[in-house]
Wavefront OBJ file of the C-alpha trace (Angstrom):
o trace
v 157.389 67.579 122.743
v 157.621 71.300 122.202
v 153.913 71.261 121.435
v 152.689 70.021 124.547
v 154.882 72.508 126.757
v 153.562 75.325 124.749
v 149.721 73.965 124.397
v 147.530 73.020 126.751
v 146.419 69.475 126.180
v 142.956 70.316 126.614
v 141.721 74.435 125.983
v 140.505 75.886 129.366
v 136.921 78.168 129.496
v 134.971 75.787 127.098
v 137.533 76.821 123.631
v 137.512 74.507 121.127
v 139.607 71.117 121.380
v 140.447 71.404 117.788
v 143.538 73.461 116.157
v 143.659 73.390 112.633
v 146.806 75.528 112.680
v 148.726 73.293 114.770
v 147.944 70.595 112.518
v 149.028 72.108 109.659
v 152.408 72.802 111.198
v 153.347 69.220 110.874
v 155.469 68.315 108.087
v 154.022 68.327 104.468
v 153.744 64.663 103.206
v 150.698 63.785 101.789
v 147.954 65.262 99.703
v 145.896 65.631 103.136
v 148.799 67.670 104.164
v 148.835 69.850 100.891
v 145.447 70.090 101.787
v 144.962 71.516 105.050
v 148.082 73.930 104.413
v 146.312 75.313 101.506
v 143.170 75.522 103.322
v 145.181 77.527 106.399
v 147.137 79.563 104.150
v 144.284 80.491 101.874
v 140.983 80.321 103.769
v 139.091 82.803 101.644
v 139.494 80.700 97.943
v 136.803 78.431 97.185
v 137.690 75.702 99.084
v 134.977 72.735 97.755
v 135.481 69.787 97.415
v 136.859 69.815 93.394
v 138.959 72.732 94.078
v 140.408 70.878 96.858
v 140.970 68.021 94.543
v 142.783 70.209 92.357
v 145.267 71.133 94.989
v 145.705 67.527 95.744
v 146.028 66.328 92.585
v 142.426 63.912 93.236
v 139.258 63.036 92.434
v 137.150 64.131 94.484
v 135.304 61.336 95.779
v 138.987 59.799 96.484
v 140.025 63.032 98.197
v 136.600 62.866 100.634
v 137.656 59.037 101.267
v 141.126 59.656 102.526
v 139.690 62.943 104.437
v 137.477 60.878 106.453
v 140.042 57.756 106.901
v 143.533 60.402 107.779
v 141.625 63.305 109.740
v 137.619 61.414 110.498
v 135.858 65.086 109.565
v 134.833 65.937 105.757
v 136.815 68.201 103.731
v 134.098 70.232 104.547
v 134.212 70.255 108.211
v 137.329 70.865 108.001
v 137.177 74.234 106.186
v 134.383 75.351 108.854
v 137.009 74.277 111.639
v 139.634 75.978 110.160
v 138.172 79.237 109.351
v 136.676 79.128 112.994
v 140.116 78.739 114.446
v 141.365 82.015 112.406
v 138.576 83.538 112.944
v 138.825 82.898 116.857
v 142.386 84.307 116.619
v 141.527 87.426 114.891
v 138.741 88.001 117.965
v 141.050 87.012 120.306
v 144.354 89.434 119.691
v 142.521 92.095 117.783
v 139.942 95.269 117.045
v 139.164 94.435 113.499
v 135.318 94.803 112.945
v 133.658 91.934 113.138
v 132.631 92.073 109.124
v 135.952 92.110 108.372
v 137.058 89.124 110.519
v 133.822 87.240 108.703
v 135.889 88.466 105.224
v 139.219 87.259 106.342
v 138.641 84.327 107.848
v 136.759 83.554 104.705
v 133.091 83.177 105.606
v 132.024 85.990 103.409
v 129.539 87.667 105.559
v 128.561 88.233 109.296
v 125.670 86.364 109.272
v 127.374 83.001 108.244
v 130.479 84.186 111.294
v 127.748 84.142 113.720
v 125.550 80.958 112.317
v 128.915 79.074 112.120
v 129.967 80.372 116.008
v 126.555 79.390 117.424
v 126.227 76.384 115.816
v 129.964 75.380 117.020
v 130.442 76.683 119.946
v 127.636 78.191 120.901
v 128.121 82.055 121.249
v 127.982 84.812 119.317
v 131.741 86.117 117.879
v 130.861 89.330 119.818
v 130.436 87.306 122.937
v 133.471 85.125 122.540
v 134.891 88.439 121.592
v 134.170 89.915 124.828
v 134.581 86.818 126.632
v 138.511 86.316 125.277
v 140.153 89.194 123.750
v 143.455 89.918 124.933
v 143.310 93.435 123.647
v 141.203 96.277 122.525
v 137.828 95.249 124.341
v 136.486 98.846 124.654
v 136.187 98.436 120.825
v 134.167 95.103 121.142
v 130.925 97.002 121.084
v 131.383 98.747 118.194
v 131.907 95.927 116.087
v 128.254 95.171 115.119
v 127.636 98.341 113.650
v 131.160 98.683 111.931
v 131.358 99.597 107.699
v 132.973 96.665 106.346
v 136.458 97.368 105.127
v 138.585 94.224 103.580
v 141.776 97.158 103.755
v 140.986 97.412 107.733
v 144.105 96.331 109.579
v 143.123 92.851 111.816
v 145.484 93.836 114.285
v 146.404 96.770 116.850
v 150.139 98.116 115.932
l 1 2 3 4 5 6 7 8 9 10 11 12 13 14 15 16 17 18 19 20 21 22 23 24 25 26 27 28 29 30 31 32 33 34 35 36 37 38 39 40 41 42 43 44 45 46 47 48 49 50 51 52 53 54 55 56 57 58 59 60 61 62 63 64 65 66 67 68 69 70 71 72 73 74 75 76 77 78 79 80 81 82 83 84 85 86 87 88 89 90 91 92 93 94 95 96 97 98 99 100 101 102 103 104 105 106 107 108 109 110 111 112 113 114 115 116 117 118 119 120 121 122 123 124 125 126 127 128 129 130 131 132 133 134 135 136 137 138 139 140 141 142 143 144 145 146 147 148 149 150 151 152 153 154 155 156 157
C-alpha cells in the first residue's frame, strides 16, 4: 500500500512504466529474486546468462525458462531495463558526465547509453537529461564532450 501512495501508478511525461528497483525491493524468495537484486546491486558485472545462473544456483536454460514464466522479459531484457532505470536516475538527480553514467550504470560506453535510450525510449540521455533533471541542468551541455572519469562523483553534494 505504501508503494502506491508514494508511486504513481502510471509515470507521467512518457517515463518508462517499468521499475526494476521497485521490484527488487520486494522480499528475497526465489532465485528470480536473487537475481534481479544482484543485477540492481551490481549492474556493471557480467551479467549473461551463465553468470546469472551462477548467482542462482541454475542452468541456464532453466534460469531463462523461469525468467520468462515469473517476470515475461529475458534475463536479458531485464539487465537492459535495469541499467536504463539507474541510468535514468543518475540523469535525473545528477551532473555526472554522461560517460560516466554509461560506466556506472554498466553499459560500458556512451554509444551503447544512447543506442539503448533511443531504442527504448526514444531520446537521447542528453535529451531526457535536459528534459528531467531535477538539478544541475546548466551542466547538461557539457556532458557530451566530458573526459570520462569512473572516480567522478554521480551526484551534486
Amino acid at each position: 500500500m505504501a508503494r502506491r501512495l508514494v508511486v504513481f501508478l502510471k509515470r507521467p511525461g512518457g517515463q518508462s512504466q517499468y521499475s526494476a528497483a521497485l521490484i527488487a525491493q520486494t522480499d528475497v524468495v526465489g532465485p528470480i529474486d536473487r537475481i534481479r537484486l544482484h543485477i540492481l546491486e551490481n549492474p556493471r558485472a557480467d551479467l549473461g546468462l551463465e553468470a546469472l545462473g551462477v548467482v542462482a544456483g541454475l542452468s541456464p536454460r532453466h534460469l531463462s525458462r523461469l525468467f520468462r514464466a515469473e517476470l515475461r522479459l529475458t534475463p536479458l531484457a531485464y539487465v537492459e531495463l535495469t541499467r536504463i532505470d539507474i541510468a535514468r536516475g543518475l540523469l535525473e538527480d545528477g551532473v555526472a558526465p554522461i560517460k560516466t553514467i554509461a560506466y556506472a550504470a554498466g553499459f560500458g560506453s556512451t554509444t551503447t547509453l544512447r543506442r539503448v535510450f533511443g531504442r527504448r525510449l526514444g531520446v537521447t540521455p542528453l535529451q531526457y537529461r535536459l528534459r528531467f533533471q531535477t538539478t544541475g541542468a546548466s551542466n547538461a551541455d557539457k556532458d557530451q564532450d566530458a573526459p570520462f572519469c569512473p572516480e567522478t562523483p554521480l551526484t551534486r553534494h
